[in-house]
N, C-alpha and C positions, 0 to 999 in steps of 0.2 A: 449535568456534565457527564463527560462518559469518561471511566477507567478502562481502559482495555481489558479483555479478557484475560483472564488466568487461568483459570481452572473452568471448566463445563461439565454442566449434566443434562443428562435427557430429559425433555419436558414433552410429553405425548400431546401432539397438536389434532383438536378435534375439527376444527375449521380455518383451516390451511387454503392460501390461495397461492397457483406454481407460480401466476404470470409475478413480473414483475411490478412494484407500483406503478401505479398512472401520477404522471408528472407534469408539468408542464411552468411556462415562465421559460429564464433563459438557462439551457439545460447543455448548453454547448460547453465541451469539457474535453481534455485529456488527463490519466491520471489520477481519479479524484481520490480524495481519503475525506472519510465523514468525522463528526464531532458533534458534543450538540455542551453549549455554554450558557448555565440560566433556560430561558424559553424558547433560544433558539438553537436551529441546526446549522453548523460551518460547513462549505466542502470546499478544499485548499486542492488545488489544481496546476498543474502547466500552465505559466504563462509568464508574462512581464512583471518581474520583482513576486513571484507568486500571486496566482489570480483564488478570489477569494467568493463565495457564493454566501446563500445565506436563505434561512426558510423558518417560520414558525409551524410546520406542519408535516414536513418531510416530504410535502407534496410539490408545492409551489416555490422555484425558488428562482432568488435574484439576482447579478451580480452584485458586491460590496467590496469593490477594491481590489487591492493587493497588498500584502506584505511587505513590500519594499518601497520606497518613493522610486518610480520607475527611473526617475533622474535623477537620485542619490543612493546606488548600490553600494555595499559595503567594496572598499578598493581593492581587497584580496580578490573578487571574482575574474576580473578581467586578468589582476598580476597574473595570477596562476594558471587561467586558461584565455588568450591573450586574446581568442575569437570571441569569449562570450559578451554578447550584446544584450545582458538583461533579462531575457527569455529561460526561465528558470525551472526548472524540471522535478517531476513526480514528488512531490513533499510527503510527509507522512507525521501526522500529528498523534500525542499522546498527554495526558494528562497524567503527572505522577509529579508529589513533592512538594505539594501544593503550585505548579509550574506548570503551562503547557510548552511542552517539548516540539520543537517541527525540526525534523530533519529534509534535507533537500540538495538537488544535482545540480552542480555547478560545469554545464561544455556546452559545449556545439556540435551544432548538426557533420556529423560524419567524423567528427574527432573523439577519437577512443582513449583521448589523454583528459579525465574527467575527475572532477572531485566530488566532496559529499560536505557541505555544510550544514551551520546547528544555529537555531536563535530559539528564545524562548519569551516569555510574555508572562505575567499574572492573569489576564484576561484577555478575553477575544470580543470582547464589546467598545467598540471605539471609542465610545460614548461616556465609559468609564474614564475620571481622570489620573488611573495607575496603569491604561492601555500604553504599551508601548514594546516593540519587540526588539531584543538585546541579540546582537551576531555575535555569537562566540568562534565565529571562523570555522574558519576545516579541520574536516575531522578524521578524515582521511582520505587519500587519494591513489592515481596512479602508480603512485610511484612507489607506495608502502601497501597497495591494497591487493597484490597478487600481481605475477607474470602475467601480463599481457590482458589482463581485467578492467574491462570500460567499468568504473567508480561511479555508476547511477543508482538510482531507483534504489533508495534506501527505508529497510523497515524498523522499527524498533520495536523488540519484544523483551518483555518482563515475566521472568518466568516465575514461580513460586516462590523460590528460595529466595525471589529480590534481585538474580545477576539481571544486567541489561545486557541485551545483544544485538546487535545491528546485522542485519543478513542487505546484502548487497550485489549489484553488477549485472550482466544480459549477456547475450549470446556471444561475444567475443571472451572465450576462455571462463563462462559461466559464472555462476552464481560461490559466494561467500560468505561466511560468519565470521564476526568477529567479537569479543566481552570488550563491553564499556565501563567506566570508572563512573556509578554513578552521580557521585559526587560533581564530576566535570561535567557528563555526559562525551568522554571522547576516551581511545584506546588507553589502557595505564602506561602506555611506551610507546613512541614513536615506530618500531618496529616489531608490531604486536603478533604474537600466533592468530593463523587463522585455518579456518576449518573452509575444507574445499566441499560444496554441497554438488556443485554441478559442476563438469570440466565444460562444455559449450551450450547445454541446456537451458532455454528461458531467461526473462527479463520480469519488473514489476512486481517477486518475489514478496508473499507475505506467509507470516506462521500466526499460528493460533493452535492451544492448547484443549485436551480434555485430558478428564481422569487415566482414560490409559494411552491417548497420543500424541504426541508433536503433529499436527500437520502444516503441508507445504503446498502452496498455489502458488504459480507462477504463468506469467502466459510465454506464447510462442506461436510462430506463423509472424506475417506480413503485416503489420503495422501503417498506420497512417498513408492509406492510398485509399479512401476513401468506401466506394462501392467494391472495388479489388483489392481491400484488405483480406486475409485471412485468422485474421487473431482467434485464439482460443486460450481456454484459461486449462491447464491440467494440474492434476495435485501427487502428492503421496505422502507416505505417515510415516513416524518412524517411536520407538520407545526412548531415547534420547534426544536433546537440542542440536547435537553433533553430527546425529545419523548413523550409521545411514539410513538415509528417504527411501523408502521402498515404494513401487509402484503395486496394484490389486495381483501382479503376476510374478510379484517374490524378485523383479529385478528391479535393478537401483539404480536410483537419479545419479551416483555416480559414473552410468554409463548410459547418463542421457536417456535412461527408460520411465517414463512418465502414466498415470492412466487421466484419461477426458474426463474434467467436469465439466465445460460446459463450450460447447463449440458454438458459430455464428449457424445461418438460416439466412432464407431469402432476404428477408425484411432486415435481417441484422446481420450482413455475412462475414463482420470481423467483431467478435466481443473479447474486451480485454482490461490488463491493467488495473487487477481489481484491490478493494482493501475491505477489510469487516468494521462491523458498529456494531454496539450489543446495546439493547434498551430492555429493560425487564425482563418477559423472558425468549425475548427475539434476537439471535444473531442475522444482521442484512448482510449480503455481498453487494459492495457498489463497484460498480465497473462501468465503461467508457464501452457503447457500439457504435460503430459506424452505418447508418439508417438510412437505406435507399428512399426513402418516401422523405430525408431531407437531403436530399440531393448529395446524400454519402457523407454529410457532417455527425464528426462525434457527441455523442448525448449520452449524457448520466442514464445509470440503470441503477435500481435498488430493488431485491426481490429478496426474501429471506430465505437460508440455510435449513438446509434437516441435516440429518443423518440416516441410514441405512441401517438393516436388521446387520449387517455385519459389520456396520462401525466407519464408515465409510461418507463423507461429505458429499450432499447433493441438492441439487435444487427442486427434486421433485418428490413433492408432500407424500404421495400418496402410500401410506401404511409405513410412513415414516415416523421422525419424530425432528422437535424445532432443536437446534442446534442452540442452549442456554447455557448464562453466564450462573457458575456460584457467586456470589459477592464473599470478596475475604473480609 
């Protein structure tokens, strides 16, 4: 099973490969975030009551359902966002507490009045008869989650010290942190402080820590149009969880200044909306591209993380080193 990252150090990779894995089976995905429970791998995704995938190899993988009985959603989705039809957006899973944690985006297509809900599970094997996933509601929304902030695409990170943090929201009035009540897993107040990361800058926002950085990936560009998508994923670092997010040229994601990890290409001309998994001593980025040789449909990408002689996340090995977890 995977704990999310906390703390990393350098592991000098002597046979490194940049591409990404070779994959195959049903790979059609927006969104994804990885996990692996016992001998298999999750990947919880966009779709109807949350769409759910599933691989003994990291290679091959299948659909396995959803999250939600598509035709018994928990009743606050619709109350609250009165267009949502089920179709349920960017999840993001964690393991901590002995509980897996998934948070997830409760709207519709073009409505920036959005929420963020929580359920959690003891296991993620169906199979098991203590599988069963608990909605503990919303957990914040438009209305408490910043001026004018679409309430999607939510991460959770765990820093050292133990606080939880949910970083949240996409280009309409940007990106958000906010400290969770571990215990709940939701704000200690209904109208919590929140820390402004980006004023319009990026959607699909994830952090991940080393010994001396916070960093921040998020993407940006044109989403979901297929072969005319533009997505790219950019990142920056910061010495705090609060920021500010600096980009490689000392200016800051507060003013929407970001530097490129990884842009699309002919064959992939939109890659985006990624999330990390750390296995031994491999951190992977998994990310969603849009692939003209399938006819512009989105497909899972997994390729593993380095870092740079100056400290710096990238996807290319060479004279780098693999971006690993310490275990606490």
């Amino acid at each position: 099973m995977r704990i999310r990252c906390m703390t990393f150090l350098l592991a000098t990779c002597f046979t490194a490969v940049a591409q990404p894995l070779l994959l195959k089976g049903d790979l059609q995905v927006h969104d994804p975030v990885m996990i692996r429970h016992g001998d298999t791998y999750y990947i919880f995704h966009t779709g109807r009551g949350i769409s759910v995938k599933t691989s003994k190899d990291m290679r091959t993988w299948t659909n396995a359902g959803s999250v939600f009985d598509r035709n018994r959603l928990p009743a606050w989705h619709k109350d609250d966002i009165p267009e949502q039809n089920g179709h349920l957006w960017a999840p993001d899973i964690m393991y901590a507490n002995g509980m897996y944690h998934l948070y997830y985006s409760v709207s519709a297509w073009m409505n920036f009045n959005s929420s963020i809900g929580y359920a959690t599970n003891v296991t993620l094997d169906p199979a098991d008869p203590a599988y069963k996933w608990t909605d503990h509601g919303k957990v914040i929304d438009f209305r408490n989650g910043g001026e004018g902030v679409n309430v999607i695409d939510p991460n959770l990170f765990v820093d050292v010290d133990g606080k939880w943090w949910l970083a949240y929201g996409s280009y309409k009035a940007g990106l958000r942190l906010v400290e969770l009540n571990p215990a709940t897993g939701k704000p200690f107040s209904t109208t919590p402080p929140l820390t402004t990361v980006t004023t319009s800058l990026g959607e699909g926002v994830f952090i991940i820590q080393s010994s001396e950085h916070y960093y921040i990936v998020a993407s940006r560009g044109i989403c979901c149009k297929g072969v005319e998508s533009t997505y790219q994923m950019v990142m920056g670092r910061a010495k705090n969880i609060h920021g500010p997010y600096l980009a490689k040229d000392g200016k800051s994601w507060q003013d929407n200044r970001y530097t490129l990890l990884l842009a699309g290409d002919e064959e992939e001309p939109g890659r985006g909306h990624n999330g990390f998994f750390t296995e031994n001593d491999t951190t992977y980025i998994v990310y969603h591209a849009y692939t003209r040789s399938a006819e512009g449909a989105s497909l899972i990408n997994i390729r593993p993380l380095y870092v740079d002689k100056d400290d710096w996340l990238t996807v290319e090995p060479e004279g780098n080193a693999l971006f690993k977890r310490m275990m606490r």
